[in-house]
N, C-alpha and C positions, 0 to 999 in steps of 0.2 A: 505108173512105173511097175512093171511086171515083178514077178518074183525073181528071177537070177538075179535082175539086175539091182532090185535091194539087197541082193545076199551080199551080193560083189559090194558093192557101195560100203557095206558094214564091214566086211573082213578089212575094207581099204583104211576104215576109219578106225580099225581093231587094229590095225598094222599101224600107222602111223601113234595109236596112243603107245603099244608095247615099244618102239623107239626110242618116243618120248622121253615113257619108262627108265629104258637101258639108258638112255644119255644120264639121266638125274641119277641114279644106281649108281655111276663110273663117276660121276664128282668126286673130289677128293673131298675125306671129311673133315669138318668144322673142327682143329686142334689147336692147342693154346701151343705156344713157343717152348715150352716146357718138355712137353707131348710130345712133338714133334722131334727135338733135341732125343728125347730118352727113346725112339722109336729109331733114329741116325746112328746111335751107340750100338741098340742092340743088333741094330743089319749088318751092322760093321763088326761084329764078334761080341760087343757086351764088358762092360764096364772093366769088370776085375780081368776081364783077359788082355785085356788094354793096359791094365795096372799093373799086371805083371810084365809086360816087355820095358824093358834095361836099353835093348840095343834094336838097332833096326838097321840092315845095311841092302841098300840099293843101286843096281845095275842095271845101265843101258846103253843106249844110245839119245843124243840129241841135237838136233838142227845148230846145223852153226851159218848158214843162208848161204851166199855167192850161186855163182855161175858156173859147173851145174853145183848144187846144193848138195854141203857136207854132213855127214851122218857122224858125231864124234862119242867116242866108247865115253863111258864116265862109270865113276864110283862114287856114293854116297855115305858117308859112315856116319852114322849120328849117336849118339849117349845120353841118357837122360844124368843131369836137368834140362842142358839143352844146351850140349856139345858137338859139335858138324865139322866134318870134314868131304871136301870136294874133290875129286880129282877128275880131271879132262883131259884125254888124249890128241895131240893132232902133229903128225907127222913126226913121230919118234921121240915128241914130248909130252910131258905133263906140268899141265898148270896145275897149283895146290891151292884150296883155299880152305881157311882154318879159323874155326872159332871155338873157342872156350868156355862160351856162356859169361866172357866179362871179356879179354882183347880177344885180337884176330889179324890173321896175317892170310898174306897172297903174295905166288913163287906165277910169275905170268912170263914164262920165257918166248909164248908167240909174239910179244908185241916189244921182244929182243932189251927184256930186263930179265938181268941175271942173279937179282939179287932177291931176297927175304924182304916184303915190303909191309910194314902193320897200317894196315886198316884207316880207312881215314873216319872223322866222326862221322858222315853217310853212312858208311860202307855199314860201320857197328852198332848206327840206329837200326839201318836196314835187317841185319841179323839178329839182333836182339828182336826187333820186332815179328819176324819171321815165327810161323808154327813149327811146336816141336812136331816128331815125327808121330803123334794120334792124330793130327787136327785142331782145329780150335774150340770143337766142339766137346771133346772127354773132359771130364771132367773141366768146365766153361767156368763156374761158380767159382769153384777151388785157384781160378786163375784170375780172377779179379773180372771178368766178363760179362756184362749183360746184353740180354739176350730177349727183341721183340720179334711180330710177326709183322711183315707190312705186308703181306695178301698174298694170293693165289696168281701167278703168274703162268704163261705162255713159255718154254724154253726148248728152244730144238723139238716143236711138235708134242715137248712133255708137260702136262700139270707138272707145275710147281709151288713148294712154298716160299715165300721170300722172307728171309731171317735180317735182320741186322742185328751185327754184333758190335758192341760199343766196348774195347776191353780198356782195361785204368789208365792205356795213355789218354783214352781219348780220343781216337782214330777210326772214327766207324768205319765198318766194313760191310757188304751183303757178302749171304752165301743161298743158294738156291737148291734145295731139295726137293729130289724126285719125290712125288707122291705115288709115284706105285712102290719104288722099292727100294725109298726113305735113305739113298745113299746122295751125297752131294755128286749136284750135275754140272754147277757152274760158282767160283768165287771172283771176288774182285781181287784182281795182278795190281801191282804198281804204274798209275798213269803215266804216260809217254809221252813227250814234245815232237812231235811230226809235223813238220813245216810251219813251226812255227807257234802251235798250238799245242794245249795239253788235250790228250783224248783217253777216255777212260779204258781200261787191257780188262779183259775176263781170259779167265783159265778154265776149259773145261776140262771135265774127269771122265772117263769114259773105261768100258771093258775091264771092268772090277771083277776080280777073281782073289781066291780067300788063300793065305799061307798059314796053318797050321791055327785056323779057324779066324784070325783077322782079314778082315776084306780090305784091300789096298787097289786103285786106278793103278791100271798097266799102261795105259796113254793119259798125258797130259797137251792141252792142244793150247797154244797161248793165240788168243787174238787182240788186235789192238784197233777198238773199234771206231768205223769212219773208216777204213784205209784196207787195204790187201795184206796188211805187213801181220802173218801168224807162226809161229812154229810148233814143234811137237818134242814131244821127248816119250819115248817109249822105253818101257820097264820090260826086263828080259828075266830077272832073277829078282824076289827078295829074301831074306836071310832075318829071320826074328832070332834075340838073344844071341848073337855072336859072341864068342868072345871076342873085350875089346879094350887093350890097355887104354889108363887115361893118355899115356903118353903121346899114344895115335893124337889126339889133340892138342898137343904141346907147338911151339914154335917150332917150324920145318929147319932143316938143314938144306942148303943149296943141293949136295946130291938126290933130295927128294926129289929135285926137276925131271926125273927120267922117266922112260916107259915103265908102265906100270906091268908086273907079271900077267900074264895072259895065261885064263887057266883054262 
């Protein structure tokens, strides 16, 4: 073998190990559940700046499906300890939906009920169960929630970690965090009966941008997997600390049925 062609030979074996290299480099690192948690907090603004927002209110738009497929305005108002209110627009009205962190009511005039309807025991497992507006990850401990690691996953082409969280009902859950930029990329939705069967829904988070140093997902994508059937909800505005009477969360009055002021 002449000389070029050992040189050549060795840069190719010198190329192939620096690869190597750069692949093993780019693995995400060996972190305990903990670690990781406290590294999802800080990407997201960091502990105490999380501890200080009272109020969170969100606006967008969200899929409502048919033929061609509806875009409907909505409002979010939420309250810590873990007060929410909904409002959805569609064709010069608004549905209400309402909870207090103990009942909850729904004003559903599309489906041509005109009355103040409370919540049934679903509806208020559902919401009680529901994350307040930091996630389930701030402050996890503080909420009765434990928290392991079951590995290093594949998600949307991205390293991931895969969390399960087990909170005091007793409902596990996954949530799957980027390992580049330790923000949540994907959680487990409420499983869905589609033809018959239960198939399990993931909610991605995607196009996270910071309001006054907390990082919040401006799309959410719902998929329900097995099947075609997804939607989106896109975030246009969020508003940290609003003010916000309790009463915003009180039982609605029938006039709350109407379009909502458009600012």
């Amino acid at each position: 073998m002449d000389r070029t062609r050992t040189l050549s030979l060795r840069f190719a074996i010198a190329g192939c190990l620096l690869a190597a290299a750069a692949v093993v480099s780019a693995a995400p690192a060996k972190l305990s559940a903990e670690q990781i948690v406290e590294k999802n907090v800080a990407a997201r603004g960091g502990l105490a700046a999380w501890r200080g927002v009272q109020t969170l209110v969100t606006e967008g738009q969200m899929d409502a499906g048919g033929q061609p497929p509806h875009a409907l305005p909505f409002v979010l108002k939420q309250k810590r300890p873990h007060k929410s209110r909904l409002e959805i627009v569609f064709k010069d009205q608004t549905a209400v939906q309402i909870y207090d962190g103990t009942s909850g009511w729904t004003v559903r005039p599309f489906t041509n009920r005109t009355e103040v309807e409370t919540m049934t025991s679903a509806e208020l497992a559902s919401a009680a169960a529901s994350d307040s507006f930091d996630g389930p990850l701030v402050d996890y401990a503080a909420k009765g929630t434990k928290i392991s690691l079951v590995g290093i996953e594949t998600v949307d082409e991205r390293d991931t970690y895969h969390l399960k969280l087990t909170p005091k009902s007793g409902a596990a859950r996954n949530v799957w965090i980027d390992a580049g930029t330790f923000l949540e990329l994907r959680v487990d939705g409420e499983p869905r009966r589609v033809d018959g069967r239960m198939h399990p829904v993931y909610v991605y988070y995607r196009d996270w941008k910071a309001e006054k140093g907390l990082m919040t997902p401006r799309t959410q994508e719902t998929v329900v997997d097995g099947t075609k059937m997804a939607s989106k909800v896109v975030v246009t505005k969020v508003s940290v600390n609003e003010a916000l009477d309790d009463a915003t969360f009180q039982k609605p009055n029938l006039p709350d049925a109407k379009p909502v002021q458009k600012h």
